[in-house]
PANU-97453 format. One line per 2 residues: number of its first residue (from 1); for each residue x negated, y negated, z negated of C-alpha. Coordinates in steps of 0.1 Angstrom, whole numbers. Each point is the difference from the previous one (the first is absolute). Example, Ala and Ser with C-alpha at 12.3 -4.5 7.8 and 13.67 -1.06 7.14 Angstrom:
REM PANU-97453
1> -123:45:-78 ~ -14:-34:7
This chain:
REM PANU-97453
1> 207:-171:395 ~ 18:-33:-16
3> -25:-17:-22 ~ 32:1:-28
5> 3:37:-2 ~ -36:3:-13
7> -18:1:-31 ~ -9:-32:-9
9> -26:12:-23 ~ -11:25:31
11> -5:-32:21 ~ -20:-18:-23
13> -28:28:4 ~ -33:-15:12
15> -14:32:16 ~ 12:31:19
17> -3:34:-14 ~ 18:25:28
19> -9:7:30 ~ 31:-7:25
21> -8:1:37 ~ -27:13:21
23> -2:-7:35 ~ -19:22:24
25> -1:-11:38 ~ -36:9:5
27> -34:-10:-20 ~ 2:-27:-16
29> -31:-16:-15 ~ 11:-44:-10
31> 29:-11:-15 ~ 14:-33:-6
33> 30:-15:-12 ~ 15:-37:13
35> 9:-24:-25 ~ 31:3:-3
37> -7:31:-6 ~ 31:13:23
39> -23:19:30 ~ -37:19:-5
41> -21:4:26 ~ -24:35:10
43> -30:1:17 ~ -10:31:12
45> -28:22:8 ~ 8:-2:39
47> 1:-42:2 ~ 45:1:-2
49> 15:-24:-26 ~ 32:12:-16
51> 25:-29:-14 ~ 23:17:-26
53> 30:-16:-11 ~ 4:4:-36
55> 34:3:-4 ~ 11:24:20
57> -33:21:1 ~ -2:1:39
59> -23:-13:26 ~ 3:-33:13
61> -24:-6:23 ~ -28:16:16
63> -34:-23:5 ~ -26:26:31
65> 8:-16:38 ~ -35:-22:8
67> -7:4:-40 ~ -26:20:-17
69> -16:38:10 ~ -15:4:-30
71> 4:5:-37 ~ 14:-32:-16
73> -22:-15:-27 ~ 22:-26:-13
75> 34:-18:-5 ~ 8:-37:-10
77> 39:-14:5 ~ 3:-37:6
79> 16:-19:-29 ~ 38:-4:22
81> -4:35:8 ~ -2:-3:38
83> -35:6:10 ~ -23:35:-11
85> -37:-3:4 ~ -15:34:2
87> -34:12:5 ~ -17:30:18
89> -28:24:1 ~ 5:-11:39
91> -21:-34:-7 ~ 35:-26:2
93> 20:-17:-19 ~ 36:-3:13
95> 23:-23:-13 ~ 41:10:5
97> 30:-17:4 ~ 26:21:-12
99> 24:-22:19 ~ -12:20:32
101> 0:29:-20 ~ 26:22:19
103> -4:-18:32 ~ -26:22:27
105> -11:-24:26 ~ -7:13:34
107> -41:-6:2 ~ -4:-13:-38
109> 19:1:-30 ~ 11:-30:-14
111> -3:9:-36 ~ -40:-2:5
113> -6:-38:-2 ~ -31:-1:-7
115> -35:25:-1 ~ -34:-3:-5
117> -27:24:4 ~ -35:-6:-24
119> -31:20:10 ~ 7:29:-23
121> 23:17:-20 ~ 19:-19:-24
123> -1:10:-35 ~ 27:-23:-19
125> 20:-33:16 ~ 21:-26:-21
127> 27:-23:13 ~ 3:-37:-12
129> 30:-1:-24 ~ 11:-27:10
131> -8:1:40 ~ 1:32:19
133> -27:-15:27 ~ -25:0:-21
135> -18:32:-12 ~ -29:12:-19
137> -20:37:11 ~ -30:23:-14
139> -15:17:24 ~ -26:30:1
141> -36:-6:-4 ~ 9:-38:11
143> 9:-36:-15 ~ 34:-7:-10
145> 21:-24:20 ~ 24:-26:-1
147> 24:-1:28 ~ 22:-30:13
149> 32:17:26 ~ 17:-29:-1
151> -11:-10:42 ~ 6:36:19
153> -24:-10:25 ~ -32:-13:-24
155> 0:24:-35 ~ -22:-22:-22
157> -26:28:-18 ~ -22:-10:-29
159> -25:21:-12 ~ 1:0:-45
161> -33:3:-20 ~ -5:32:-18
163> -27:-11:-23 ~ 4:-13:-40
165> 0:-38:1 ~ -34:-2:-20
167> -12:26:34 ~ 11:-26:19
169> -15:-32:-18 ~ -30:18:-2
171> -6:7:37 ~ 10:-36:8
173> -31:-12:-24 ~ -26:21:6
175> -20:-18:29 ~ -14:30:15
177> 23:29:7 ~ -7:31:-19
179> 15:37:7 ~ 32:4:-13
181> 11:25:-20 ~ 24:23:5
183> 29:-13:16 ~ 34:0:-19
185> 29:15:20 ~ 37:-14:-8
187> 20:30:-1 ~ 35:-18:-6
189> 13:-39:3 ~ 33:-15:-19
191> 16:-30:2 ~ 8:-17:-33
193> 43:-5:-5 ~ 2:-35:13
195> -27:10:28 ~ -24:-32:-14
197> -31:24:-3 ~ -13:36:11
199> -16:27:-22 ~ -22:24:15
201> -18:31:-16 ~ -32:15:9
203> -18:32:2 ~ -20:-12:-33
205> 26:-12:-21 ~ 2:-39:8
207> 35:-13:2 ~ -11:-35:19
209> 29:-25:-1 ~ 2:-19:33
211> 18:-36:5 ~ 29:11:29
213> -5:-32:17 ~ -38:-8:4
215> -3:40:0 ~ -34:-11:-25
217> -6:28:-32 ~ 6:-25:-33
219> -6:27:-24 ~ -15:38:-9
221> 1:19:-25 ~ -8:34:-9
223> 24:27:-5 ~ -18:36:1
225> -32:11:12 ~ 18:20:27
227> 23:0:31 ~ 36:-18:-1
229> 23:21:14 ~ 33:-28:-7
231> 13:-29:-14 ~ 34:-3:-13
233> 11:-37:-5 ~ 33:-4:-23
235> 31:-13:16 ~ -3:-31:-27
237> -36:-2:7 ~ -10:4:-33
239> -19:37:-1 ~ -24:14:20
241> -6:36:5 ~ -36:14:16
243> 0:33:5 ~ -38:17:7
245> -15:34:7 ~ -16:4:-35
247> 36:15:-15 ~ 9:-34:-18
249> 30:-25:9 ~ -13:-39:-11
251> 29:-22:-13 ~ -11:-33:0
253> 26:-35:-6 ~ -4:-24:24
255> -9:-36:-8 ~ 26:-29:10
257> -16:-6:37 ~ 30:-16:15
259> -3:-29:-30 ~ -35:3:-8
261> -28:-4:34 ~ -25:0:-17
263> -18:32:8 ~ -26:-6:-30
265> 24:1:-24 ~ 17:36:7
267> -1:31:-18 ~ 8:36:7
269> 8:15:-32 ~ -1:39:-1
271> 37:8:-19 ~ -2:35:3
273> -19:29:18 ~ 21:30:11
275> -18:35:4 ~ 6:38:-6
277> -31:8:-27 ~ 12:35:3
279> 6:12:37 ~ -22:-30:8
281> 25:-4:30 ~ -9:-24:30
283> 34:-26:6 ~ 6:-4:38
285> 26:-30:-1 ~ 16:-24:-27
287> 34:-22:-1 ~ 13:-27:-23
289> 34:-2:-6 ~ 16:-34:5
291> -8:-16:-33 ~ -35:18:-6
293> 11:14:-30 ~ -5:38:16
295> -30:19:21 ~ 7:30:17
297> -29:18:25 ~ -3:31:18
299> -26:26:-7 ~ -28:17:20
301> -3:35:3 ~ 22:33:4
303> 4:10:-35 ~ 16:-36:-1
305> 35:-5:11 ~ 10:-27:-23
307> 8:-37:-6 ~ -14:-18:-31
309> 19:-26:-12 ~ -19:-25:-26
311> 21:-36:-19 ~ -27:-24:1
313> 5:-21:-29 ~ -17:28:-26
315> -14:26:34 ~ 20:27:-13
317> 12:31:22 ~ 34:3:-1
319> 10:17:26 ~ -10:32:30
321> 22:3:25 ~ 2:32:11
323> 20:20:27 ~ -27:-2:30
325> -17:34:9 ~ -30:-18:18
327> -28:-25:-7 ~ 17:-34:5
329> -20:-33:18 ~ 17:-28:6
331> 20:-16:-27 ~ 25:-34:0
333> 23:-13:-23 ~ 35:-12:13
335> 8:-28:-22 ~ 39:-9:6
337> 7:35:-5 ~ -21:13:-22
339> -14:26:19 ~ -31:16:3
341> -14:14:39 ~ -30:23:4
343> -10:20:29 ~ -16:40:-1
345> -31:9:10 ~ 3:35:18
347> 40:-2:12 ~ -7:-40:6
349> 39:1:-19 ~ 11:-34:-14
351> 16:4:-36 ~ 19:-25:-16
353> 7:-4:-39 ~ 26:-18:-13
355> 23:-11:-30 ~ 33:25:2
357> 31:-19:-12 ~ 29:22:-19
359> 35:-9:11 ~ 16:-24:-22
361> 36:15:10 ~ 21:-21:-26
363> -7:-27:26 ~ 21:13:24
365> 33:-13:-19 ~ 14:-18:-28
367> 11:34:-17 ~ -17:25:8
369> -17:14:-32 ~ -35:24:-2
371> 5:27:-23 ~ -31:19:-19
373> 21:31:-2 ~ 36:17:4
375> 33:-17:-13 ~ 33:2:0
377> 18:-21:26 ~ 33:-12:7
379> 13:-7:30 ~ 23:-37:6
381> 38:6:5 ~ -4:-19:35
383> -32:21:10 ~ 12:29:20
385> 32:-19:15 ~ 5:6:39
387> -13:-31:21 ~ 24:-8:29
389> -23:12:31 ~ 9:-30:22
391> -14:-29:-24 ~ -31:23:2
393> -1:-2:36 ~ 5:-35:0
395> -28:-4:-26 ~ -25:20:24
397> 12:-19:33 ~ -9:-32:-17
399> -35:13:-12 ~ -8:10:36
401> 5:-35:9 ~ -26:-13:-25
403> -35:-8:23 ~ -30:11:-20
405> -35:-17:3 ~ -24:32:4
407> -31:-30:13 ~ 2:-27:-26
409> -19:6:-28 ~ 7:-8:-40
411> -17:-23:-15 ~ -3:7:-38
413> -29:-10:-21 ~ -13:35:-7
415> -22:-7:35 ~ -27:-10:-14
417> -25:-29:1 ~ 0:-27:28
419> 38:-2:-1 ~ 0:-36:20
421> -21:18:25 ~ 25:21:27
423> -19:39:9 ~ -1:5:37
425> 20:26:10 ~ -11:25:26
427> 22:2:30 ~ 12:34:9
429> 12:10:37 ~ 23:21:-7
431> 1:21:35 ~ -33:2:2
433> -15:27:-23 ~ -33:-10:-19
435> -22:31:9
């Protein structure tokens, strides 16, 4: 719809409240959104990656020849948009072009540029935002790792410390080895915005902050006595959400680490803690929206089919979107378009909420007039007179002539954030059907 015949007022609405679209093409269990915020990618429970385009609500692409065979774990789009890392329950990593996307190759497919396979399944991986070839995964009942793509023949793997810092200082002094105790497990890894360091959590509630180019841990800090489940980094790098298994979503704010390297200095200040005192519900996944200034998460269990929505600045509730008729699990935010993307538990459905625009009709011409209710009209001497029927033809003949761009795109500056920075656009082969 034409950004002028809308509701200002309806645009300038920082959250969605109705549920618009659901898409069903099998079970999906990962969602993610590009940055543009124009295509969202599946993963399902059978290793296939959907790519849905977001305008016109249809499939675009279909990621399965040489690619996963089972369940997808997680999603990360590069920053241009051309490259999808995804991992699998099938122990790889696979990192796309969607160039190749529609292109089948005869013994390979060219869309699969390149994949790694770890010694075990991997739990979580994270992409580099600002190079696709280099990746971060957690992996079950193993060390995270640091992976380097960029040579196809050599994949660079660096094995990341689990331990607190003082764990690790302490080990490093003590002259004679004694038994260690009980070994932390990193259950998720993120990259920071500008990709200069990596935050890990562990099963016992250290969030260890790792340098991302000497891969070293240059601080620790405790966040809850039990397992991390995810960390949600703002888009402006300013919040930090930890969600654990003990009911209760951590907001912390993030110290200046791009301007301040000085790890001693840095402090993790709880803003807010998020929790249902009385269902004493478990949260499955959390989103920011673009600026931080809302939280929305997904809850656990059947007699839950909701979204909670939370503004950060005072951690006030003020919104549940509803509509669902399952338990929902994965949760992202689409920034450009304000839109909200969560997939169902038992149907493996993906629903989408968004912000629904009345028609601003007047905009349609100079004079035409919205009315509240009935009145009297009367019509122009001149508005019933008979047109001649050949200077209608003629008008017609010359509007058939008139070529129409159906491929080029608008540019308007409701697209969103990164204007300078052109989205790749998916191409389509148009005789070939995508299933």
């Amino acid at each position: 719809m034409n950004l002028s015949l809308q509701d200002p007022f309806a645009v300038a609405k920082e959250y969605p409240e109705t549920l618009i679209q659901t898409f069903h093409h099998g079970h999906a269990v990962v969602i993610q959104f590009n940055v543009k915020g124009d295509y969202l990618a599946a993963g399902f429970s059978d290793g296939r990656i959907f790519i849905y385009d977001l305008v016109s609500y249809t499939i675009n692409a279909v990621l399965r020849k040489n690619g996963h065979v089972r369940q997808i774990t997680s999603l990360n789009w590069s920053h241009c948009g051309r490259y999808l890392l995804s991992s699998s329950q099938d122990w790889c990593c696979i990192l796309w072009d969607l160039k190749y996307a529609n292109k089948a190759g005869v013994d390979k497919n060219p869309a699969v540029i390149r994949k790694i396979r770890f010694d075990s399944p991997v739990w979580s991986a994270s992409l580099h935002p600002r190079n696709p070839y280099i990746l971060t995964a957690s992996l079950f009942e193993d060390d995270p790792v640091h992976v380097d793509l960029t040579d196809a023949d050599d994949f660079k793997v660096t094995k990341l410390k689990t331990e607190p810092l003082e764990q690790q200082e302490k080990e490093q002094n003590d002259a004679e080895p004694k038994k260690k105790e009980t070994k932390h497990m990193t259950l998720v890894t993120r990259f920071s915005p500008l990709g200069d360091f990596v935050m890990t959590g562990t099963s016992k509630g250290w969030l260890n902050i790792l340098n991302a180019d000497k891969l070293e841990t240059v601080y620790s800090t405790k966040v809850t006595n039990s397992n991390i489940k995810t960390l949600e980094i703002s888009r402006n790098g300013r919040k930090l959400a930890v969600n654990s298994s003990d009911r209760v979503i951590r907001q912390f704010t993030l110290p200046d680490m791009l301007n301040n390297k000085d790890p001693s200095t840095w402090e993790f200040e709880i803003e807010h803690k998020y929790q249902d005192v009385v269902n004493r519900l478990q949260w499955n996944t959390v989103a920011f929206n673009h600026n931080s200034e809302f939280l929305v998460a997904s809850t656990f269990g059947q007699s839950s089919q909701d979204l909670y929505l939370w503004e950060t600045q005072m951690g006030s509730l003020v919104k549940i979107l509803e509509g669902s008729h399952e338990e929902l699990i994965d949760v992202k935010w689409n920034y450009n378009k304000c839109m909200i993307g969560s997939t169902g538990l038992d149907t493996g459905a993906i629903y989408l909420w968004s912000v629904q625009f009345p028609s601003k009709w007047s905009a349609l011409a100079p004079d035409f007039v919205e009315i509240e209710e009935n009145d009297e009209y009367e019509e122009k001497e001149d508005e019933f007179d008979i047109i001649d029927e050949t200077e209608v033809i003629k008008k017609r003949l010359e509007e058939e002539d008139t070529e129409v761009d159906i491929i080029t795109r608008e540019t308007t500056d409701a697209r969103g954030f990164d204007t300078g920075i052109e989205s790749f656009v998916i191409p389509i082969d148009y005789e070939k059907p995508v299933f």
